[in-house]
C-alpha positions in Angstrom: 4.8 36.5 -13.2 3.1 36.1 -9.9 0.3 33.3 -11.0 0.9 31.1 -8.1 0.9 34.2 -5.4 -0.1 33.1 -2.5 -0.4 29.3 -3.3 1.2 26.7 -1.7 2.5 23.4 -3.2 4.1 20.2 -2.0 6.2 18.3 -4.6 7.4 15.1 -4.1 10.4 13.1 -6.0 12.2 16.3 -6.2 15.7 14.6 -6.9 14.7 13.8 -10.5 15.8 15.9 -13.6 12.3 16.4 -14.4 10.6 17.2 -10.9 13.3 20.1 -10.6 12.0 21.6 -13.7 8.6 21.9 -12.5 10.3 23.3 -9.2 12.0 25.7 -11.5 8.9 26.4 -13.5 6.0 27.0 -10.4 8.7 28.9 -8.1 9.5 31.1 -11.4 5.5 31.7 -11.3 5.5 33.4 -8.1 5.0 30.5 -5.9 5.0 31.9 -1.9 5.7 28.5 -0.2 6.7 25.0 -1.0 7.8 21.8 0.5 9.9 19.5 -1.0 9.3 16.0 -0.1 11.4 13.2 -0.5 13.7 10.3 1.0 16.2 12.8 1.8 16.0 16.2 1.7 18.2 18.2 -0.4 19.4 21.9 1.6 21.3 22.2 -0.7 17.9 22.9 -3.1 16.2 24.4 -0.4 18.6 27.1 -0.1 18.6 28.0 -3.7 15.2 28.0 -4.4 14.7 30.2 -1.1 17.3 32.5 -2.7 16.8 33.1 -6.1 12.8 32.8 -5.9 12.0 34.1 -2.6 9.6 31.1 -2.2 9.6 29.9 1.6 10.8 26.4 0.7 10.9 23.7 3.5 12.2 20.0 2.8 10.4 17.1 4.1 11.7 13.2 4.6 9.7 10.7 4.0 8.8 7.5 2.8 5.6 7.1 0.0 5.0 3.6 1.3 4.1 4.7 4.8 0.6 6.1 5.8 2.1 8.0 9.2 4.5 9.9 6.9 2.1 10.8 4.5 -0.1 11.9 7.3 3.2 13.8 8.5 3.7 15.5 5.8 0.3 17.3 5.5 1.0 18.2 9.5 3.8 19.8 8.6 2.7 21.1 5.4 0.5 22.8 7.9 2.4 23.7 10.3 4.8 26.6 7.7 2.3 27.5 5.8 -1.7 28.6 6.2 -2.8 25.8 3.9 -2.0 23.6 0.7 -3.3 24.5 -2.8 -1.3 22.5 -4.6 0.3 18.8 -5.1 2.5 17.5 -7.8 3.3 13.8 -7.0 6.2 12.2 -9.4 7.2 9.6 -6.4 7.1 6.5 -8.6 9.2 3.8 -9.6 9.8 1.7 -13.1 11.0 -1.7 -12.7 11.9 -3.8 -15.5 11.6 -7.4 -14.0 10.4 -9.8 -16.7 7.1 -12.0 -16.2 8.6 -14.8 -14.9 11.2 -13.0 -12.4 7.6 -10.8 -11.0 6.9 -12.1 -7.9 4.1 -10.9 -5.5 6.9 -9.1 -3.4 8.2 -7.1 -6.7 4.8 -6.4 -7.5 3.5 -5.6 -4.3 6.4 -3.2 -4.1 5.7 -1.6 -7.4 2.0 -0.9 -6.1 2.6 0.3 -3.2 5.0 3.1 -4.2 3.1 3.8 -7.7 -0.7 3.2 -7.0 -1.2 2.7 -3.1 1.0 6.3 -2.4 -0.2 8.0 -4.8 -3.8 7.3 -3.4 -2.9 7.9 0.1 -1.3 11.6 -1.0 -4.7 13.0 -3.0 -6.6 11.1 0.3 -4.6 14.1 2.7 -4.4 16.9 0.2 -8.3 16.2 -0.5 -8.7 16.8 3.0 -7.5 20.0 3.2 -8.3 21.2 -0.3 -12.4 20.0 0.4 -12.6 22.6 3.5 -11.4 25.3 1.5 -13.3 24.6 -1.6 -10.0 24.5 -3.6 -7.5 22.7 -4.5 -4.9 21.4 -7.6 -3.3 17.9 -7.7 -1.5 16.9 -10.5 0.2 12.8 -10.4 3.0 12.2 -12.9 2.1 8.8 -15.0 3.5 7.4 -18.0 2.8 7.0 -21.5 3.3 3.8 -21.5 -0.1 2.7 -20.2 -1.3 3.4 -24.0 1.4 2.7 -26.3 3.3 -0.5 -25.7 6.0 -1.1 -27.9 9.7 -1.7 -28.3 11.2 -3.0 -24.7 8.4 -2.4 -22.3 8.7 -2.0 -18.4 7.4 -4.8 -16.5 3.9 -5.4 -16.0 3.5 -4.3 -12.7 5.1 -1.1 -13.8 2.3 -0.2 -16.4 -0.6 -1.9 -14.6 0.1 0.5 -11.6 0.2 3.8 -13.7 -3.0 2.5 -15.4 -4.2 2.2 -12.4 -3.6 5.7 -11.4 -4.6 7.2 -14.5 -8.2 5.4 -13.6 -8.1 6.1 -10.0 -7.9 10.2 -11.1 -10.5 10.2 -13.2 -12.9 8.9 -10.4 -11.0 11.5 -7.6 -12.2 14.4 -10.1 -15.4 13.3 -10.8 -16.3 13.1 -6.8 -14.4 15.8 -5.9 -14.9 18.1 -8.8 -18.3 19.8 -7.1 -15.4 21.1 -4.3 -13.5 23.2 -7.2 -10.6 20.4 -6.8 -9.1 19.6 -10.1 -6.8 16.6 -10.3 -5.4 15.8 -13.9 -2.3 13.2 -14.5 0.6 14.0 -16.7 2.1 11.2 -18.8 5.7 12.0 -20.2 7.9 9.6 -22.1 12.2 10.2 -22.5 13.1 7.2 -23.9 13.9 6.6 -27.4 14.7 11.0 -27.4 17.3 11.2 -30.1 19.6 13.2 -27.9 20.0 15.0 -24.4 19.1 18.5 -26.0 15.6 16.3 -27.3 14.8 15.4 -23.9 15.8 18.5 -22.3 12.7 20.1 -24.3 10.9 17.0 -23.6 10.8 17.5 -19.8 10.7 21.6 -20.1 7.4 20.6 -21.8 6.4 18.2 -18.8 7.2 21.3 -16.6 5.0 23.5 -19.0 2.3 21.3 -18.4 1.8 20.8 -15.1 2.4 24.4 -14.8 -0.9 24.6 -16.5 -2.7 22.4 -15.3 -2.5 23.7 -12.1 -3.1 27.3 -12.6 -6.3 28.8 -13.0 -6.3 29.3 -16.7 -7.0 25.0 -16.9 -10.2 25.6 -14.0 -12.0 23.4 -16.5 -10.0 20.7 -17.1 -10.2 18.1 -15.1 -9.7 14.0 -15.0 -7.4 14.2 -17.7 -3.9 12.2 -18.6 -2.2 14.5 -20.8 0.4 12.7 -22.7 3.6 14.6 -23.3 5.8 12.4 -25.4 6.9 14.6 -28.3 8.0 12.4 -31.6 9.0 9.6 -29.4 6.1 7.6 -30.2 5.5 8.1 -33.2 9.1 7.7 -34.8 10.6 4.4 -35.3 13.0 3.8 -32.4 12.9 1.4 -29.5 10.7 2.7 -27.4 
C-alpha cells in the first residue's frame, strides 16, 4: 500500500504503546520519510523502522515546552527531507493532582506541555504546510473532555485537552482555504476489560489517524473523533 508515498511526517511522543502503532500503521502505508521526536531518541526504533519499512526515519530530541526546539525541529525536519506533509502530535501529559494539591506551577506545567506545545507545533508545521498549499495535522486529545465520570484526571488535565480540542477547530477553519486539514483524535484505555481490549483499542486509534491523514478524509476537517470503544458506555470506573 503506498498511500503516504512521498509524504513526510513528524511524530512526536513516539515512546508510548499507542504512538508506535500509528508509526507501525503510516510506515506500513508507504510512508518515504519520518522523524521521530521526543525527549530522547530511540535508535533503537529508528533502525527498525528504516529496515523493515524502508522509510528514511531520523530521530529528533527535544523538549515540547521550548519554542527554540520546536523551531529546531522543523529546521531539521527540513534539512532530511524536501518538506513536511504531515504531523501527529501525542506529546501530552495526564496528571492526577486533586483540586486542592493544583497549584499554578502544576497547572502551568500541564498547559504548557498539553495546550501551549501543541499550539506552538501546528504554528511551524502551518508554516510550511501554507506555502505548499497542503498539509495534515492530526493532535491526540482525550475523551475525557466530554464524559466525566468515575476517577477523573485533574482539572488542569481536562481543561487543557478541551482547550485543544477548541484551539483545532479554529486552526481548520482559518487554514482550511490552504487545503490544511487538522482533526484531533480522542482515545480512552482505561476501564478496557483486558490487555487484548485495549490492544484493539489503540490499533483503532492507529486506524484513525491513519485516516484522517490520508487523502480519502480531504473533507473532514476540525473534528475530535472519539475512539473509546465500550469503555464509556459500560459500567466500570472510568
Amino acid at each position: 500500500m503506498n498511500t503516504f508515498k512521498n509524504k513526510y511526517a513528524i511524530v512526536t511522543a513516539v515512546n508510548r504503546n499507542f504512538s508506535r502503532q500509528i508509526i507501525q500503521k503510516i510506515t506500513s502505508m508507504g510512508l518515504t520519510g519520518l522523524i521521530l521526536a521526543d525527549k530522547t531518541i530511540n535508535e533503537e526504533l529508528i533502525q527498525k523502522i528504516t529496515t523493515q519499512t524502508g522509510c528514511a526515519c531520523h530521530g529528533f530530541e527535544f523538549d515540547i515546552t521550548k519554542t527554540q526546539t520546536i523551531e529546531q525541529l522543523f529546521q531539521f525536519a527540513l534539512e532530511k527531507f524536501p518538506t513536511v506533509h504531515i504531523l501527529i502530535n501525542a506529546a501530552n501529559i495526564c496528571p492526577t493532582t486533586p483540586l486542592e494539591e493544583l497549584d499554578a506551577q502544576k497547572w502551568d506545567e500541564c498547559m504548557n506541555i498539553n495546550l501551549r506545545g501543541a499550539h506552538l507545533l501546528t504554528k511551524e508545521a502551518i508554516k510550511i504546510m501554507q506555502a505548499q498549499n497542503y498539509g495534515k495535522i492530526v493532535h491526540i486529545a482525550s475523551i475525557q473532555t466530554s464524559r466525566i465520570n468515575g476517577l477523573p484526571p485533574s482539572v488542569s488535565y481536562i481543561v487543557s485537552q478541551g482547550g485543544l480540542i477548541t484551539a483545532v477547530k479554529y486552526y481548520a477553519k482559518f487554514y482550511a482555504a490552504d487545503n490544511i486539514n487538522i482533526n484531533t483524535v480522542s482515545p480512552n484505555f482505561a476501564g478496557m476489560r483486558d490487555a487484548e481490549e485495549e490492544h484493539e483499542g489503540i490499533k483503532s486509534v492507529a486506524a484513525t489517524v491513519g485516516f484522517l491523514i490520508s487523502d480519502e478524509a480531504k473533507y473532514i476537517t476540525g473534528a475530535n473523533i472519539d475512539v473509546s470503544g465500550r469503555s464509556c458506555y459500560c459500567n466500570r470506573i472510568f
